[in-house]
N, C-alpha and C positions, 0 to 999 in steps of 0.2 A: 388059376386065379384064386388060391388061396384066402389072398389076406381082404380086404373090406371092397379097398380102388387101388386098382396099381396101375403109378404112371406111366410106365413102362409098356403097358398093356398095347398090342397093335390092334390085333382085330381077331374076329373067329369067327365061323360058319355057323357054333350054333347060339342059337336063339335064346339058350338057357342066359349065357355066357354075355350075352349083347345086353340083355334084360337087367342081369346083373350089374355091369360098367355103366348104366344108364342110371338106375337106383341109387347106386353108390357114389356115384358122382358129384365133386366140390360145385355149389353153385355158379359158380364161374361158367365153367363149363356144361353145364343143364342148361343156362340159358342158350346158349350156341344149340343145344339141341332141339329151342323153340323155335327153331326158322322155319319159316315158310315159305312153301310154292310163291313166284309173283306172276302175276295177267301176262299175256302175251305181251302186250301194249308196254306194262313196265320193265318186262324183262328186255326190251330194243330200248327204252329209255335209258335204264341205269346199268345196263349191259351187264346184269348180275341175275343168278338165276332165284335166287334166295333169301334174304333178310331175318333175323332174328325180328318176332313179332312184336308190338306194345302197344297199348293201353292211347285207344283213338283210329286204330289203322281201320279199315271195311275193308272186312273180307266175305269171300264166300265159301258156304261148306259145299263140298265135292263128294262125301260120303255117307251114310247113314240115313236115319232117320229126314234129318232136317237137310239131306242135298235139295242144291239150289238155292237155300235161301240167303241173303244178305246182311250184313249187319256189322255194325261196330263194338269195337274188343273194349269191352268194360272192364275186364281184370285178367291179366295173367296171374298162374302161381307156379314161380318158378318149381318150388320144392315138388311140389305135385305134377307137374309137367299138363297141368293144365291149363284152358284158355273156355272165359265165358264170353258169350255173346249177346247184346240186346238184341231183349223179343227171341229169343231161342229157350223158351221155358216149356216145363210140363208141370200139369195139373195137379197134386196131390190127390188123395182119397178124401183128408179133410176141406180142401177146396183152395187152398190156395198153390200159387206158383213157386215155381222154384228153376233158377237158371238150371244149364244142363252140360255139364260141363266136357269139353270136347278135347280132342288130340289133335296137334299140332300139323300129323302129316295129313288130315283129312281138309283142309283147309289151302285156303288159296287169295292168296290180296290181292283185291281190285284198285287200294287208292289207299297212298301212304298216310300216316301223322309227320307232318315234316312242321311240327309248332320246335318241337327240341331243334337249339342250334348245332346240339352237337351230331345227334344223328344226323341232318340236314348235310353238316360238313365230310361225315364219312359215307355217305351215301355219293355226293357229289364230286369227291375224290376218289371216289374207285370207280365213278361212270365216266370220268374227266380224264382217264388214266391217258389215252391215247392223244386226247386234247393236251395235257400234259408236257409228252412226249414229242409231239408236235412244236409246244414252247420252245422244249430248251433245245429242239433242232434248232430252231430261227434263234433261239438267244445264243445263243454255241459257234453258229455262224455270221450272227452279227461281231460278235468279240473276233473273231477271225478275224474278220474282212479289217475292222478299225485296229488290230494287233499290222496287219498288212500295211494300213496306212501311215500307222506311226512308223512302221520301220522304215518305209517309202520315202517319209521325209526324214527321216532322220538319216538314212541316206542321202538325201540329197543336198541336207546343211552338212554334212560331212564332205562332199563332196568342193561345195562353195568356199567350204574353209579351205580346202587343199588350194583349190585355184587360185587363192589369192594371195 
């Protein structure tokens, strides 16, 4: 890996290398690398293990200092690969607070922001997928059966013309 980010790049073992394609990476794709763990509960829900995070979701931290506590995402930043949380602050020397800002993989969503319609829609269309599939069996097989019956009769005015 040479040059800054290469698309081309698949994967590697070491750390150095992962570090780097993380850093140097188009924000497009940082963001993808903000996803988070989801609760048991959601992961049966939207039949997904993962979700890129945003600004409104409650999550919980899993790691550090502040595991266990709860709280909602005040601000992601992508370029930093950071995520703050309210009431996750530390004190300074001169007395006041300041958020604390945490990594993506030590976290876990208990309870989405579904205010965005668009997130709303892609969450619901990839838990739906099977629901989906389900559709267009039954629409696939409705068209059948009514293709069936048009030819049925149209068979059978064919037939009446001949008769007569």
């Amino acid at each position: 890996m040479k040059r800054k980010f290469s698309k081309s790049w698949k994967s590697s073992k070491q750390p150095r290398k992962q570090r780097k394609y993380a850093a140097n990476a188009p924000l497009h794709l940082k963001r993808k690398l903000l996803s988070v763990n989801l609760s048991k509960e959601l992961r049966k829900k939207y039949s997904k293990r993962n979700i890129p995070l945003r600004k409104g979701d409650i999550v919980k931290i899993m790691r550090g200092k502040f595991k266990g506590k709860q709280g909602k995402v005040t601000e992601v930043r992508t370029k930093m690969e950071k995520i703050f949380i309210e009431k996750v602050q530390i004190k300074k020397r001169d007395g006041s607070s300041v958020n604390v800002p945490l990594k993506a993989s030590n976290l876990q969503i208990t309870e989405l922001n579904t205010e965005d319609r668009k997130r709303k829609l892609k969450i619901s269309i990839h838990s739906s997928g099977k629901q989906i599939n389900e559709r267009m069996k039954k629409f696939t097989e409705e068209k059948v059966t009514k293709i069936k019956k048009n030819s049925e009769l149209k068979d059978e005015a064919s037939k009446r013309g001949k008769n007569k």
